[in-house]
C-alpha positions as a printed Julia matrix, in Angstrom:
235×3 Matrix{Float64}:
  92.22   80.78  54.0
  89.32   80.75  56.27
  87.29   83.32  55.17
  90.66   85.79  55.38
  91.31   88.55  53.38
  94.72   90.1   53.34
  96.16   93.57  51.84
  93.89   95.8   53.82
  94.11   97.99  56.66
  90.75   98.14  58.06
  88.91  100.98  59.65
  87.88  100.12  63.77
  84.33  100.02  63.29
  82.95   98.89  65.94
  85.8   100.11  67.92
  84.77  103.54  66.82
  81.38  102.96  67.69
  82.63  101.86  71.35
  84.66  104.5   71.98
  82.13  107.29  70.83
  79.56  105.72  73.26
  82.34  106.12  76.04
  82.48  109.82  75.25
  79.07  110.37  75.5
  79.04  108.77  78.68
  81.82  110.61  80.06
  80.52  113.83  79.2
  77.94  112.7   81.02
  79.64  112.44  83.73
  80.93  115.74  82.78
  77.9   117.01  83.16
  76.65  115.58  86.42
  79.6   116.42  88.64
  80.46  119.81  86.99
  78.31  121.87  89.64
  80.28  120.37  92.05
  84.05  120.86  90.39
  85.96  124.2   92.47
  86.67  127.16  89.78
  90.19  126.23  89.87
  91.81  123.09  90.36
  95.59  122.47  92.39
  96.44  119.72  90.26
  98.91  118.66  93.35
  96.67  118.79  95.76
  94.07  116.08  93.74
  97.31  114.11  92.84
  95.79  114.35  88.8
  99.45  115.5   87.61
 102.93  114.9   88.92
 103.51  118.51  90.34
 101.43  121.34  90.6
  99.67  122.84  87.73
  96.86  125.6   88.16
  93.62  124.38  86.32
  90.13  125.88  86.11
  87.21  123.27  86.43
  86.15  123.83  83.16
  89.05  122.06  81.63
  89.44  119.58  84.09
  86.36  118.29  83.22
  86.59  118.51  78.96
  90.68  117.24  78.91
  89.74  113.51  78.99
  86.29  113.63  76.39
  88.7   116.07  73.61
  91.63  113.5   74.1
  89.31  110.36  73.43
  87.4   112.27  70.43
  90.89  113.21  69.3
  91.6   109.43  69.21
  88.96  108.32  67.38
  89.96  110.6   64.6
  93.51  109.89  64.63
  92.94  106.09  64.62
  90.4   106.54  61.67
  92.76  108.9   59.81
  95.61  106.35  59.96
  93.27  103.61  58.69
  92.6   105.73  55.82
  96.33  106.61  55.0
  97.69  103.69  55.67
  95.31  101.32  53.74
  95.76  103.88  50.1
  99.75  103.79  51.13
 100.2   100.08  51.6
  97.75   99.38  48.16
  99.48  102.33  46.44
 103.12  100.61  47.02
 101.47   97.56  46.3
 102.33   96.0   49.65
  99.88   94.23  51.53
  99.9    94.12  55.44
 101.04   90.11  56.68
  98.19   89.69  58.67
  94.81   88.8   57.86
  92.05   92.06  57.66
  89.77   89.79  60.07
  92.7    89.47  62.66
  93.62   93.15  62.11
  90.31   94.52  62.41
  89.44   92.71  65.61
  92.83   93.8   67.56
  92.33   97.33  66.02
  88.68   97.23  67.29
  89.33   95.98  71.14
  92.23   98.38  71.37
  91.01  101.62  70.79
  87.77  100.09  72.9
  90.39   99.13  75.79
  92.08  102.38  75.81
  88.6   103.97  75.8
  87.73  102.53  78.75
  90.84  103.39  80.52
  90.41  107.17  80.0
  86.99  106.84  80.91
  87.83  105.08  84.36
  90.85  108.05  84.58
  88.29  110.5   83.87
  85.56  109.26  86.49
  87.87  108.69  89.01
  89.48  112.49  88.69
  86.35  113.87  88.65
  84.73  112.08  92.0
  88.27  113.24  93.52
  88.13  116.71  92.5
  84.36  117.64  93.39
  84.8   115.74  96.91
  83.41  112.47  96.46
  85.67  110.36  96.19
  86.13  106.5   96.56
  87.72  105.19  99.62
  90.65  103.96  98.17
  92.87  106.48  97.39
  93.12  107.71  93.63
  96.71  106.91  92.81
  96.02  103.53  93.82
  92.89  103.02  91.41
  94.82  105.05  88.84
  97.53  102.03  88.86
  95.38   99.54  89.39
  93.25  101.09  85.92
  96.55  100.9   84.03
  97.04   97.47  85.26
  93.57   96.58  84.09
  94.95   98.24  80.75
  98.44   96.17  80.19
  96.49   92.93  81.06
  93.85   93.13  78.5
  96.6    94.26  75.98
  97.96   90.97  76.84
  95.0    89.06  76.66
  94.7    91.07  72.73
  97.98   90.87  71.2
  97.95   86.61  70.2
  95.28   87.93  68.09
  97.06   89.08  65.74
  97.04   86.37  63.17
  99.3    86.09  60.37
  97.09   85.51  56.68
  98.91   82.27  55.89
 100.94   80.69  58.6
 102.6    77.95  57.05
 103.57   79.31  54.39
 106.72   81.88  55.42
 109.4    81.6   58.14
 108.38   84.67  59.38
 104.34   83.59  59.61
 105.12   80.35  61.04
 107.25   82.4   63.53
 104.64   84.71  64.86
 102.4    82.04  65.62
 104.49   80.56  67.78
 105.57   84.24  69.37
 102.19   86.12  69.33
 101.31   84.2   72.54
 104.33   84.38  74.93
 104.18   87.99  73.64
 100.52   88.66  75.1
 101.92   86.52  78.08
 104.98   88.81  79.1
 102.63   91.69  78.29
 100.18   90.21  81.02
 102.99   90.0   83.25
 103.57   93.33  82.87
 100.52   94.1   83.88
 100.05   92.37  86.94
 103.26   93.69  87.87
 101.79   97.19  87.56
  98.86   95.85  90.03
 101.16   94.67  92.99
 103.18   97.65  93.07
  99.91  100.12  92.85
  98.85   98.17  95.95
 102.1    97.47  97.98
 104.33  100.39  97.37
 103.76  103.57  99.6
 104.06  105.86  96.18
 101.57  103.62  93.83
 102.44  106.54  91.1
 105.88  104.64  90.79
 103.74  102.14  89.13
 103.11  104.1   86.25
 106.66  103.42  85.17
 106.69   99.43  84.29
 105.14  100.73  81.49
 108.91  101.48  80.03
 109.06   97.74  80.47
 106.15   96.91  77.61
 109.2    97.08  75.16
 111.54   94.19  76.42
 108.34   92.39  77.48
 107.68   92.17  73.74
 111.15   91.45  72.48
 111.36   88.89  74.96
 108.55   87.18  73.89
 109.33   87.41  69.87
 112.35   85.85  71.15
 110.9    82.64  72.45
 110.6    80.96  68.96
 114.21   81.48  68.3
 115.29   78.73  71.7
 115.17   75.15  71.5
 113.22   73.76  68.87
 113.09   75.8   65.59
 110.71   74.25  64.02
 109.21   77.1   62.53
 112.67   77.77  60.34
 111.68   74.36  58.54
 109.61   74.54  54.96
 106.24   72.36  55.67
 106.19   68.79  54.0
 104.15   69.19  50.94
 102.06   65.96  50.29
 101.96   62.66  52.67
């Protein structure tokens, strides 16, 4: 087994840790540019929403922190729940706690870190400094960022035992074209934020994270199906 436990649905820990330092930095950041933020904020005319929504400074500048603390406890109370429901129903997650834990970990991290870089880059915009490139363009290129390292995550997902179901020995052939077409998606997301004239149009190949998955559980299921096959027990 490898040192793998099964049956549990582990709390982030160290995700949670990573994503509380992100909010303290951001309300640092909070902090720092808030003299600079106008009373009220055109939403339109900082490109921050699609349309035109009336803001005051104040919330423009706690939105992103409250959603990210917001996460934390969500992510924590479903770790909770759904470890007592799963062990009161007496059934066990397929994948290994270690696996779990890790993937839970970097993802809440990951999508830290993309509300953080949403929230910087907002907040430069809106109190006049800033980059050169325009927003919508580091917006997509953030998501991008995003999609890519969910790809790079999702083959870590590990199944407890492998060989010894159909549907194990399936996953470990899928888990990798899955984080591959996820990738894809990603760098997908990239060109167009740099090519097209509207980078927000981007935002949209996210509607495609769906079949990219699909496609890739798929994989396993052309040519070879090894997988299907019981493993030879003995020499």
């Amino acid at each position: 087994m490898g040192g793998r436990t099964s049956g549990r649905i582990p709390l982030p820990r160290w995700g949670t840790l990573g994503t509380l330092a992100t909010v303290v930095f951001i309300v640092a950041v909070s902090i720092h540019l808030y003299p600079g933020l106008p009373a009220r904020v055109d939403s339109a005319e900082y490109d921050i929403l699609r349309g035109s929504s009336d803001l005051p400074g104040w919330a423009v500048a706690s939105i992103l922190p409250a959603v990210t603390l917001t996460m934390v406890a969500v992510f924590s109370l479903v770790s909770v729940v759904g470890d007592r429901f799963h062990r009161a129903l007496e059934t066990p997650t397929p994948w290994s706690t270690r696996s779990l834990r890790r993937v839970v970990d970097l993802f809440s991290l990951l999508l830290a870190l993309l509300l953080a870089a949403l929230h910087v880059v907002t907040l430069y915009e809106v109190a006049g400094g800033g980059p050169s490139l325009p927003t919508d363009r580091i917006v997509a290129l953030t998501l991008a960022a995003f999609l890519v390292g969910m790809g790079a995550i999702a083959p870590l997902l590990r199944a407890e035992r492998p060989e010894e179901t159909p549907a194990a020995r399936w996953w470990e052939q899928a888990r990798g074209w899955v984080g591959a077409f996820i990738a894809l998606v990603g760098v997908a997301t990239g060109v167009m934020g740099l090519v097209l004239p509207d980078p927000t149009v981007a935002a949209y190949t996210v509607m495609l994270m769906g079949p990219a998955i699909l496609v890739g559980c798929a994989v396993p299921f052309v040519g070879d199906r090894e997988w299907k096959k019981e493993p030879r027990s003995g020499p």
